[in-house]
PQR file of N, CA, C, O and H, with PARSE charges and radii, in Angstrom:
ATOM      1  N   UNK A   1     -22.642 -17.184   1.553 -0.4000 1.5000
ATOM      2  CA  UNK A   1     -21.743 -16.367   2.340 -0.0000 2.0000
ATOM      3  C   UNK A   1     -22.457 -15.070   2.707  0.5500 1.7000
ATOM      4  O   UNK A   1     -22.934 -14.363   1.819 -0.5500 1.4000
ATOM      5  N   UNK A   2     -22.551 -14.708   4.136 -0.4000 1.5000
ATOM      6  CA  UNK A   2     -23.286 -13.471   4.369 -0.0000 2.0000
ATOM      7  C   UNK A   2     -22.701 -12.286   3.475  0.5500 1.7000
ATOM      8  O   UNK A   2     -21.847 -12.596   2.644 -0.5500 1.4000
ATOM      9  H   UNK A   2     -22.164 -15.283   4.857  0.4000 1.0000
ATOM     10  N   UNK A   3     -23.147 -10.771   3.597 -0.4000 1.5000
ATOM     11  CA  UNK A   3     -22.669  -9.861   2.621 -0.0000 2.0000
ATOM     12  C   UNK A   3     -21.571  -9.415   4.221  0.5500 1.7000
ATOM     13  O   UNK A   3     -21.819  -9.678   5.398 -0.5500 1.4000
ATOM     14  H   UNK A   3     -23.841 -10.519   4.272  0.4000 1.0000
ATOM     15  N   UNK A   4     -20.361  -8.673   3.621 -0.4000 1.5000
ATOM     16  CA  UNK A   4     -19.676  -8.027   4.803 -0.0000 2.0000
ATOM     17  C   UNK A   4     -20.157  -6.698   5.093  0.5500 1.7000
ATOM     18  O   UNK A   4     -20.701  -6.091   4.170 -0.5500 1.4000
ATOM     19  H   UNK A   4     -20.159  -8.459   2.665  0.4000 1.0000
ATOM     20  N   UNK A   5     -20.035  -6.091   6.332 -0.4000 1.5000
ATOM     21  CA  UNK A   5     -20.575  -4.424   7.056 -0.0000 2.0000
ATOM     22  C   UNK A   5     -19.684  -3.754   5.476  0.5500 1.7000
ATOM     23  O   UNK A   5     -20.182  -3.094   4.565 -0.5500 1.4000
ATOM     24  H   UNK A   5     -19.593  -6.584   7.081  0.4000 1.0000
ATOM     25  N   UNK A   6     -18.235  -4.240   5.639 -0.4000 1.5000
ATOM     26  CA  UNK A   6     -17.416  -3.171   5.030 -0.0000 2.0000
ATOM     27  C   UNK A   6     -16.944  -3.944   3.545  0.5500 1.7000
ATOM     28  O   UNK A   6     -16.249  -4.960   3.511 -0.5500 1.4000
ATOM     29  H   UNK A   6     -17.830  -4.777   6.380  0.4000 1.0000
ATOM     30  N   UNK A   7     -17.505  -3.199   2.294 -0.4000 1.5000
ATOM     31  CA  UNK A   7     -17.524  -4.323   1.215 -0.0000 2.0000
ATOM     32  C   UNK A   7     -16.123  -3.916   0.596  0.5500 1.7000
ATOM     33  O   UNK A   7     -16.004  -3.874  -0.629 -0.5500 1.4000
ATOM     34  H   UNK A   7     -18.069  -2.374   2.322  0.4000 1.0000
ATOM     35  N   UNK A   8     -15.265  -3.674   1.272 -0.4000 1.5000
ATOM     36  CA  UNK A   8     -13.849  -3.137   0.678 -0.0000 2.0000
ATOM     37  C   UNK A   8     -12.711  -4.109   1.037  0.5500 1.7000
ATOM     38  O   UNK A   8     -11.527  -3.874   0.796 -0.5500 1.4000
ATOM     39  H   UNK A   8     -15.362  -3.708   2.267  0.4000 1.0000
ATOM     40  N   UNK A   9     -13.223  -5.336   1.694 -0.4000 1.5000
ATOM     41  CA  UNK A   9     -12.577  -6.144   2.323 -0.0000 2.0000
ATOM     42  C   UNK A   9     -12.430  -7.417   1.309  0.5500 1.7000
ATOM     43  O   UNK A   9     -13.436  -7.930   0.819 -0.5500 1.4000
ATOM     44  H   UNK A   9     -14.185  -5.527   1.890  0.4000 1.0000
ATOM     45  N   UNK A  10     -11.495  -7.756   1.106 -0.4000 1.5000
ATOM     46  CA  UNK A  10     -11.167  -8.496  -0.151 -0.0000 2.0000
ATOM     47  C   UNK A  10      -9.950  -9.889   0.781  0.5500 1.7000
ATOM     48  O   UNK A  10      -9.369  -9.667   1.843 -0.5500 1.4000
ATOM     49  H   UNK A  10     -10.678  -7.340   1.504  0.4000 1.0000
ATOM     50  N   UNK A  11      -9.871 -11.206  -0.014 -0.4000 1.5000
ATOM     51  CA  UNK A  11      -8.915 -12.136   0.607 -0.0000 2.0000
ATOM     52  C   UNK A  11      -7.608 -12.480  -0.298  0.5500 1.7000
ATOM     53  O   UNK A  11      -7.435 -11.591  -1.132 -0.5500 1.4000
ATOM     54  H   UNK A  11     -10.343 -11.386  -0.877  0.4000 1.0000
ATOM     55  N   UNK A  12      -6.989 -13.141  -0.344 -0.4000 1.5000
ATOM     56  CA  UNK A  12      -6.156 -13.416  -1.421 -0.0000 2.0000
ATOM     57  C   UNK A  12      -6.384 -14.983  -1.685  0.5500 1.7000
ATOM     58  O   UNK A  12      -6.535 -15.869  -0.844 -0.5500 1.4000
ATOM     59  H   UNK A  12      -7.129 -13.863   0.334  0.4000 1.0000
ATOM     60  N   UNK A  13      -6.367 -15.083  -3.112 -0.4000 1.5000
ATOM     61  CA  UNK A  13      -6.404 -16.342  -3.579 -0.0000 2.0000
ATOM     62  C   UNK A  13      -5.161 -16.324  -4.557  0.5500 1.7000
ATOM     63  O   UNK A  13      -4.709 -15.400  -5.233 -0.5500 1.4000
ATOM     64  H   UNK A  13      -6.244 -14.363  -3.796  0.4000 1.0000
ATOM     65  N   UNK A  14      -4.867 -17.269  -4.458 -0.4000 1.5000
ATOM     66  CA  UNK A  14      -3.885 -18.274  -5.082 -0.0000 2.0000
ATOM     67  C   UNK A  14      -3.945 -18.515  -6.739  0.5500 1.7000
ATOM     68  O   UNK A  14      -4.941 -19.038  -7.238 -0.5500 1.4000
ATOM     69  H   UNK A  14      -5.234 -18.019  -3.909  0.4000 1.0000
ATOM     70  N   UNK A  15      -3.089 -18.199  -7.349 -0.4000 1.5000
ATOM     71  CA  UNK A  15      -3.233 -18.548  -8.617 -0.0000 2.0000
ATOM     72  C   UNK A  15      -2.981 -20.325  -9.066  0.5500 1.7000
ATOM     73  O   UNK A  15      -2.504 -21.241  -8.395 -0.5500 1.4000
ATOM     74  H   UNK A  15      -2.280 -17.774  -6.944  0.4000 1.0000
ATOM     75  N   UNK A  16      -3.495 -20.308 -10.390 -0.4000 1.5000
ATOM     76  CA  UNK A  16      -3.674 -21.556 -10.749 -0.0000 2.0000
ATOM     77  C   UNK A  16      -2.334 -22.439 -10.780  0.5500 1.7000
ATOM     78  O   UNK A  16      -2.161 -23.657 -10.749 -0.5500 1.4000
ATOM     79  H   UNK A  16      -3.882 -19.565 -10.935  0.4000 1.0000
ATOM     80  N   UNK A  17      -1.403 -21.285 -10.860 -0.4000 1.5000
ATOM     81  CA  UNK A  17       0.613 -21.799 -11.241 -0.0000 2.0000
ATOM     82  C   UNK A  17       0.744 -22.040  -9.720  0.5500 1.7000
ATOM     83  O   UNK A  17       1.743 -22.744  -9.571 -0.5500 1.4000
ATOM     84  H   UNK A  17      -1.544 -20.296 -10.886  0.4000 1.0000
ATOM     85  N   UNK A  18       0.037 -21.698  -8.229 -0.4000 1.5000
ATOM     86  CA  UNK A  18       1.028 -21.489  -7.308 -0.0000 2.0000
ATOM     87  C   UNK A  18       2.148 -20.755  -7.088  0.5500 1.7000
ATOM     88  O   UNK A  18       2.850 -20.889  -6.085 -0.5500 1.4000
ATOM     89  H   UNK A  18      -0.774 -21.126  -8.350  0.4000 1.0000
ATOM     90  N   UNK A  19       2.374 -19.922  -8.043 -0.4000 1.5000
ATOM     91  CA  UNK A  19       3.555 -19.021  -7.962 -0.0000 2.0000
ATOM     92  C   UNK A  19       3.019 -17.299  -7.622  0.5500 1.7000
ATOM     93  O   UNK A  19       3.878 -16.417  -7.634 -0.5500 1.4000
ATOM     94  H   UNK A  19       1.804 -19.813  -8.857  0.4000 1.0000
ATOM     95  N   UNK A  20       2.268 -17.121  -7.473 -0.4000 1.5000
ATOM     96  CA  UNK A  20       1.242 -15.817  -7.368 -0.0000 2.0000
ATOM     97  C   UNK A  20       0.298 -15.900  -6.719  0.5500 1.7000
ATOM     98  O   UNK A  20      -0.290 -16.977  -6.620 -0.5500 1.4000
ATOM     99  H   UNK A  20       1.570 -17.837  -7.463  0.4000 1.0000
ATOM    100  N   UNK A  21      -0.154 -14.700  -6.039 -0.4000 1.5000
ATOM    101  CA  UNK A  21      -1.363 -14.629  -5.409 -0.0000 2.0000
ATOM    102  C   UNK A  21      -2.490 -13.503  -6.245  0.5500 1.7000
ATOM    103  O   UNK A  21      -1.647 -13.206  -7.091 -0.5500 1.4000
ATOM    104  H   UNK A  21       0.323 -13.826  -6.119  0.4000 1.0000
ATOM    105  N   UNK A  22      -3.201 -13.014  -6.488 -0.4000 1.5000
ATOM    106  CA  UNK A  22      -4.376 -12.174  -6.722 -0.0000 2.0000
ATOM    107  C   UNK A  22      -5.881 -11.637  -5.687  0.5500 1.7000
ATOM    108  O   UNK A  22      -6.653 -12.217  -4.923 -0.5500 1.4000
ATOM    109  H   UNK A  22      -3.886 -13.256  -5.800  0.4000 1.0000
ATOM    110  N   UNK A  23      -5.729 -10.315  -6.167 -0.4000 1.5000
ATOM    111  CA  UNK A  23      -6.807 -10.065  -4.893 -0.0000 2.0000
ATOM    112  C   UNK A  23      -7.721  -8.916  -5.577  0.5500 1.7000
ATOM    113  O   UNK A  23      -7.500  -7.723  -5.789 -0.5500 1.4000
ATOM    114  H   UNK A  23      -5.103  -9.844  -6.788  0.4000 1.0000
ATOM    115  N   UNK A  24      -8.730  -9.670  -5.811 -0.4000 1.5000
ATOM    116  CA  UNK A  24      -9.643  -8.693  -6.780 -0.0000 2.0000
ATOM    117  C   UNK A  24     -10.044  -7.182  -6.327  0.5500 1.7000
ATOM    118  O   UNK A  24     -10.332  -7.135  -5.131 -0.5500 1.4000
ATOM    119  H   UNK A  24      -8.909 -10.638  -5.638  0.4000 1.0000
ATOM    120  N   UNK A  25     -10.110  -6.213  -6.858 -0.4000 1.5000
ATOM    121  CA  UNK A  25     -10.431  -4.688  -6.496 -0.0000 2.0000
ATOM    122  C   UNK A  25     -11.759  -4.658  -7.137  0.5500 1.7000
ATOM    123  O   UNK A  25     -12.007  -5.275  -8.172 -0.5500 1.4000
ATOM    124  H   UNK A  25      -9.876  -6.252  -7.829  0.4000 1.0000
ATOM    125  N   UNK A  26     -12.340  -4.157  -6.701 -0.4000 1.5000
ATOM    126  CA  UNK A  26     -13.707  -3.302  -6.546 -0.0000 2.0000
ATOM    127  C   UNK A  26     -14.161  -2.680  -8.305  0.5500 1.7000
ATOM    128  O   UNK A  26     -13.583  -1.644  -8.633 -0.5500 1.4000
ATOM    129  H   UNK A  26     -12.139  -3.655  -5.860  0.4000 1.0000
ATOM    130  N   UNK A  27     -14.713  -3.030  -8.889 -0.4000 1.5000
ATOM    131  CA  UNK A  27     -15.088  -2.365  -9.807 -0.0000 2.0000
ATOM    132  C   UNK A  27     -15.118  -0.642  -9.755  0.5500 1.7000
ATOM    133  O   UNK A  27     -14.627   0.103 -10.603 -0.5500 1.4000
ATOM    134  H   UNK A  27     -15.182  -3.871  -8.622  0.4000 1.0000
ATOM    135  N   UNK A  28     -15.613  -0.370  -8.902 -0.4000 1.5000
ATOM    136  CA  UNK A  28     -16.332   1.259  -8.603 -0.0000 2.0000
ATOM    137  C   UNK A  28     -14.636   1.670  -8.403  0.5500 1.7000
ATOM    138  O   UNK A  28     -14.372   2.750  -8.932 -0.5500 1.4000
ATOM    139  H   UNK A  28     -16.011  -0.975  -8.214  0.4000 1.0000
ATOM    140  N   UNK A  29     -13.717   1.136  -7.879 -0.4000 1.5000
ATOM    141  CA  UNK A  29     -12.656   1.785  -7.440 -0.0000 2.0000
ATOM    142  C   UNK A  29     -12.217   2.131  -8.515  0.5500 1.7000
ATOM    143  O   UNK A  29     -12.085   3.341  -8.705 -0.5500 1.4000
ATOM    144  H   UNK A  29     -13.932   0.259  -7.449  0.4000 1.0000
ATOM    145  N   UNK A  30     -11.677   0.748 -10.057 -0.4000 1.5000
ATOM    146  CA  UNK A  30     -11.284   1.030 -11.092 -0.0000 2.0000
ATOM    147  C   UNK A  30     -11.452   1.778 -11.889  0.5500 1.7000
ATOM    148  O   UNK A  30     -10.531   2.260 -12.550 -0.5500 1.4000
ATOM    149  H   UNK A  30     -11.784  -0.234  -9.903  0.4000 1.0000
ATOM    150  N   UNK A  31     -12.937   2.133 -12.068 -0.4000 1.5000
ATOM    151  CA  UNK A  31     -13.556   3.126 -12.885 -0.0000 2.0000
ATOM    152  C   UNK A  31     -13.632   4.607 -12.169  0.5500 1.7000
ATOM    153  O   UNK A  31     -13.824   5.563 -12.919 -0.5500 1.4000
ATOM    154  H   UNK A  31     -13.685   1.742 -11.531  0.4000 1.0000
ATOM    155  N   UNK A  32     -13.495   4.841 -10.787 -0.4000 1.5000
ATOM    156  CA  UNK A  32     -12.596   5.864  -9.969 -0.0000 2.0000
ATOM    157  C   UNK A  32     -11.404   6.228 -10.561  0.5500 1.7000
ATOM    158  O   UNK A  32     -11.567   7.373 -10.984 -0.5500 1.4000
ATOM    159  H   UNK A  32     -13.339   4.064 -10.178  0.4000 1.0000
ATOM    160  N   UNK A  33     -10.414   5.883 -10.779 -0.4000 1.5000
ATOM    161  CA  UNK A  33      -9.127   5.476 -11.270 -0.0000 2.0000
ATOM    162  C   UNK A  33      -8.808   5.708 -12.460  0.5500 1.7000
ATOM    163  O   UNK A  33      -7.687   6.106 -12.776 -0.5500 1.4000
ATOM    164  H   UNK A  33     -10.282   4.953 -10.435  0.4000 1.0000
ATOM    165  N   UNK A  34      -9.820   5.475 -13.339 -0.4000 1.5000
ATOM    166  CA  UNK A  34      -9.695   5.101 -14.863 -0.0000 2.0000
ATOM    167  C   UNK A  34      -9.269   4.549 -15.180  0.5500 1.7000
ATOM    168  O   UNK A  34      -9.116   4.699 -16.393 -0.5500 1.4000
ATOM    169  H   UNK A  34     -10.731   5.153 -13.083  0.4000 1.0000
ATOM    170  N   UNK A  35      -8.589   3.315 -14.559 -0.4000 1.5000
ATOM    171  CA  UNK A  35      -7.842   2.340 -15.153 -0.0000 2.0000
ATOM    172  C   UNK A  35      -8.729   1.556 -16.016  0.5500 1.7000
ATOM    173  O   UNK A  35      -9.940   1.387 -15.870 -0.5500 1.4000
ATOM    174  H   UNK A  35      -8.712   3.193 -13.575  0.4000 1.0000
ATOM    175  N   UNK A  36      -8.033   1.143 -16.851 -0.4000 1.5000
ATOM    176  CA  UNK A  36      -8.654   0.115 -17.865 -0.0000 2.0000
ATOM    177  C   UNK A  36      -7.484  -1.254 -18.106  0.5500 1.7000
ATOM    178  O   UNK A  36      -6.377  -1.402 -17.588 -0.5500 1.4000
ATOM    179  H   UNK A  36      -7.049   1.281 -16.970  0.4000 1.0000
ATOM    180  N   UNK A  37      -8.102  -1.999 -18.934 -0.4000 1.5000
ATOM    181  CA  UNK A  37      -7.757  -3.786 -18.569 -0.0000 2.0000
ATOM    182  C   UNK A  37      -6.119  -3.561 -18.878  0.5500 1.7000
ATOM    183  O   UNK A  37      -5.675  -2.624 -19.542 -0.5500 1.4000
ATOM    184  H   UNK A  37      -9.001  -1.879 -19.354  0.4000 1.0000
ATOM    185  N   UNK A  38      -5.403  -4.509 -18.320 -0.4000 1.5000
ATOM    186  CA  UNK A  38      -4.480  -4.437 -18.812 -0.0000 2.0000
ATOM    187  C   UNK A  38      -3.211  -3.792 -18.675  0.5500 1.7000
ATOM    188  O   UNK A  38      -2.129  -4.051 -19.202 -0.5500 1.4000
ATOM    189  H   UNK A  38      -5.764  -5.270 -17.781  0.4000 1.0000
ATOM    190  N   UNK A  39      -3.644  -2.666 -17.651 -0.4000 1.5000
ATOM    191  CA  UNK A  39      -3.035  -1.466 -17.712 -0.0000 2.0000
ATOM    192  C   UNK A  39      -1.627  -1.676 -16.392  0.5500 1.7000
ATOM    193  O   UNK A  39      -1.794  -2.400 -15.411 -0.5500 1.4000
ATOM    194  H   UNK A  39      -4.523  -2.456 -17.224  0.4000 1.0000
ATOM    195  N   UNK A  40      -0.759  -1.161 -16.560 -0.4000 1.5000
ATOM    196  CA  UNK A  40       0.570  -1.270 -16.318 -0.0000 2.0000
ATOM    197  C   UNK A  40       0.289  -0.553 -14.631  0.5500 1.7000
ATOM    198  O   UNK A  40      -0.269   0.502 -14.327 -0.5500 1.4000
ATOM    199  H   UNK A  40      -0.623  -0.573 -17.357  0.4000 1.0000
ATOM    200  N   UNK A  41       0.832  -1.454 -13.888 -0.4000 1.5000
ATOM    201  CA  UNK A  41       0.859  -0.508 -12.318 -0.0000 2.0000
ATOM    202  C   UNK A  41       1.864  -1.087 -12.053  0.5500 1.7000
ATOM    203  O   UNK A  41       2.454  -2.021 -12.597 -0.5500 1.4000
ATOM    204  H   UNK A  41       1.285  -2.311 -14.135  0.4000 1.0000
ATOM    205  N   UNK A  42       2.237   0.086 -10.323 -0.4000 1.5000
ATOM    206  CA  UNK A  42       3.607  -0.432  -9.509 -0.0000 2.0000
ATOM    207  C   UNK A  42       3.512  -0.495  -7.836  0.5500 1.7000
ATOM    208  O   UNK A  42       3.290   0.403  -7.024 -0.5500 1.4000
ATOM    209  H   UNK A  42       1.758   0.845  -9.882  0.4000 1.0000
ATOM    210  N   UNK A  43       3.687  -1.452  -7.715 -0.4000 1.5000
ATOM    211  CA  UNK A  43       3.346  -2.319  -6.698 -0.0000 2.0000
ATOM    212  C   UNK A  43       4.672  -1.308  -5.609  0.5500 1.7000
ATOM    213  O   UNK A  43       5.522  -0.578  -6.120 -0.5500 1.4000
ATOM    214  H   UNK A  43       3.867  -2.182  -8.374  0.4000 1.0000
ATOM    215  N   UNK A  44       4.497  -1.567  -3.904 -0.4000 1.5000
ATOM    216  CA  UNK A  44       5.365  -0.764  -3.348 -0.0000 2.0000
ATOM    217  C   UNK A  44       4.535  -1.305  -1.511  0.5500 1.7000
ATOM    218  O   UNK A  44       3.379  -1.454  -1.116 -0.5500 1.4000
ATOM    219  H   UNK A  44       3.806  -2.160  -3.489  0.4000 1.0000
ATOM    220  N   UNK A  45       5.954  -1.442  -0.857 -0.4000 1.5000
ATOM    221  CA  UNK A  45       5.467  -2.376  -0.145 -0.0000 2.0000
ATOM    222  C   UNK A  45       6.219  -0.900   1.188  0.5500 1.7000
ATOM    223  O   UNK A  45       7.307  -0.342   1.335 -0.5500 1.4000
ATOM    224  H   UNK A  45       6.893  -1.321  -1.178  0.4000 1.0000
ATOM    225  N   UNK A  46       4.898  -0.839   1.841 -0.4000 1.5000
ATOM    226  CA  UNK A  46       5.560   0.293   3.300 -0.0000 2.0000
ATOM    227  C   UNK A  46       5.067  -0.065   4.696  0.5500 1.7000
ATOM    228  O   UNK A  46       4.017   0.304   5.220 -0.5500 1.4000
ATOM    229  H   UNK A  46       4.014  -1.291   1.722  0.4000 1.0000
ATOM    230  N   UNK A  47       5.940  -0.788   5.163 -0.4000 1.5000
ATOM    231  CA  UNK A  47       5.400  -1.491   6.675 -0.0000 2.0000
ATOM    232  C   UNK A  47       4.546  -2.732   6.516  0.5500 1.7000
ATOM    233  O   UNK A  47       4.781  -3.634   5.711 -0.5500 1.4000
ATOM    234  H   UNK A  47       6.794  -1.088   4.737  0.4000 1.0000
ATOM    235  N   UNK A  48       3.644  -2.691   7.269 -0.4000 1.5000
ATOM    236  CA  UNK A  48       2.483  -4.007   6.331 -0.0000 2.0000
ATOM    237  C   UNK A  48       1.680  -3.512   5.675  0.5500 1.7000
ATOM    238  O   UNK A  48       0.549  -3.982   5.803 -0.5500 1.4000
ATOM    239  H   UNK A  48       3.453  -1.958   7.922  0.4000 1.0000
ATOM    240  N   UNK A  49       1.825  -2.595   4.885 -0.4000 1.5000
ATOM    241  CA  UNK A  49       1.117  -2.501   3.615 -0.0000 2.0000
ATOM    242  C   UNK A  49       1.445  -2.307   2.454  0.5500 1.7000
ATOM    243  O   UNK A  49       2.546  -1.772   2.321 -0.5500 1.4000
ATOM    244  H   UNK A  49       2.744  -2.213   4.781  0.4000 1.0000
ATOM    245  N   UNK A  50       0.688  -2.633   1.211 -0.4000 1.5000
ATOM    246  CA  UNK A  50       1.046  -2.443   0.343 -0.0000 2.0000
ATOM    247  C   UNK A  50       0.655  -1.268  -0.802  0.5500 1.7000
ATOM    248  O   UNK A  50      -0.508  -1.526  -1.114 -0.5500 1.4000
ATOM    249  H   UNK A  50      -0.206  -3.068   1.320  0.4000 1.0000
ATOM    250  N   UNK A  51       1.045  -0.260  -1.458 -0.4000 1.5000
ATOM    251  CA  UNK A  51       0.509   0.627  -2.272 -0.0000 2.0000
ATOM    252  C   UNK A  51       0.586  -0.048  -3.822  0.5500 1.7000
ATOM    253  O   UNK A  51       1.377  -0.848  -4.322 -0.5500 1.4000
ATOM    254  H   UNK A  51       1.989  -0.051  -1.204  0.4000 1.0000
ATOM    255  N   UNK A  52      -0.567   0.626  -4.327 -0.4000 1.5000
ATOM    256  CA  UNK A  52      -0.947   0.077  -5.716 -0.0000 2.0000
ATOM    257  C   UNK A  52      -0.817   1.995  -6.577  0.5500 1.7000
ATOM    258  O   UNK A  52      -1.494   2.932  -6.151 -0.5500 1.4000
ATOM    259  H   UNK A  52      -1.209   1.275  -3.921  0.4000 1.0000
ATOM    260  N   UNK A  53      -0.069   2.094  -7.468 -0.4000 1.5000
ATOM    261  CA  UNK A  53       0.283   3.158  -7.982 -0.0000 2.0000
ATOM    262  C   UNK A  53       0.224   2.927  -9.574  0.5500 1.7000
ATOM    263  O   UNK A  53       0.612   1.905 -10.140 -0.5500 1.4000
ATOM    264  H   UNK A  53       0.481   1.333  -7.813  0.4000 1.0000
ATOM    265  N   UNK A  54      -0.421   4.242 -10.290 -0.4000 1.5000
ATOM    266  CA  UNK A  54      -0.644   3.902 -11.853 -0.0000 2.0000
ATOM    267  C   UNK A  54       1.442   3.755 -12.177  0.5500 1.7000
ATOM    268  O   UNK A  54       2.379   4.425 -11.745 -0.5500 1.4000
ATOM    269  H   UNK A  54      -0.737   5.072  -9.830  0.4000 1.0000
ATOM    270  N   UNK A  55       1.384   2.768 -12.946 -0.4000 1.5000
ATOM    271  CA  UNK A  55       2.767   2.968 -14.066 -0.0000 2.0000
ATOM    272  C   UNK A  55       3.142   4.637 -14.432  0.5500 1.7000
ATOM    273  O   UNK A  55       2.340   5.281 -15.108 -0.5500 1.4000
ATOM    274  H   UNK A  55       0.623   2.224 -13.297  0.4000 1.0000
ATOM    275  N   UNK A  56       4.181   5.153 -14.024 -0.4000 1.5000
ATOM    276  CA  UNK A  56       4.793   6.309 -14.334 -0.0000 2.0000
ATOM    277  C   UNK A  56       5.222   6.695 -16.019  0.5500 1.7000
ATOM    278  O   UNK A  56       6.153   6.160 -16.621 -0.5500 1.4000
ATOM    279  H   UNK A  56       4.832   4.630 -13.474  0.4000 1.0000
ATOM    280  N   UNK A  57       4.537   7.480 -16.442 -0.4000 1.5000
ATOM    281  CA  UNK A  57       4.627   7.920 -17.884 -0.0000 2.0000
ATOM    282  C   UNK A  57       6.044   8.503 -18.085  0.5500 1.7000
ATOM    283  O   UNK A  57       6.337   9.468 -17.380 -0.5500 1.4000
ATOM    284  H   UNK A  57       3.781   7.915 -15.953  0.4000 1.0000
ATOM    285  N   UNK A  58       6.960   8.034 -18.963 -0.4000 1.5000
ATOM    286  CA  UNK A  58       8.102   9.038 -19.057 -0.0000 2.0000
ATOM    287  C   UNK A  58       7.652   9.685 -20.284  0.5500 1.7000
ATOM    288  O   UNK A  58       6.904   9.253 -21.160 -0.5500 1.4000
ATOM    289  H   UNK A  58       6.721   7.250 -19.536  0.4000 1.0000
ATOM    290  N   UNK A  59       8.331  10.951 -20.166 -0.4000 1.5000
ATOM    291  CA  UNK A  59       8.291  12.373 -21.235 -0.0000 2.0000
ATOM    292  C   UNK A  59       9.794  12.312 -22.233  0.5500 1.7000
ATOM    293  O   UNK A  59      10.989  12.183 -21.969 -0.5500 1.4000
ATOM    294  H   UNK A  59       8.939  11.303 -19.454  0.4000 1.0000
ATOM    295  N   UNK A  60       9.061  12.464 -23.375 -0.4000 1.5000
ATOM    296  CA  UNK A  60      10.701  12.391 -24.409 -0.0000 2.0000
ATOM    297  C   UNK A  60      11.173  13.579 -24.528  0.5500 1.7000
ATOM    298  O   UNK A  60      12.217  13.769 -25.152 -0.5500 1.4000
ATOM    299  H   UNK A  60       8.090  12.568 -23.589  0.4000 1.0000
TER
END
């Protein structure tokens, strides 16, 4: 597969259940981010796109 101009361009594949899709992110982005494995996010859908947002911490 050639390399793409713009390497931020990602497809969706299909999970193994058929009930989900997945679309891998960028290493460099995650570690941008600090996210680490596992970690809780919230999905948010505005026009045709979609936002990816860390999980909101509540305060006791």
């Amino acid at each position: 597969m050639p390399r793409r101009k713009n390497e931020n361009i990602r497809s969706l594949n299909k999970t193994s259940s058929g009930k989900a899709y997945a679309v891998t992110v960028p290493i460099k982005m995650i570690r941008e981010l600090g996210w680490q494995k596992k970690q809780k996010v919230v999905f948010s859908i505005r026009g045709k796109s979609i936002t990816i947002k860390d999980w909101p911490v509540k305060k006791r």
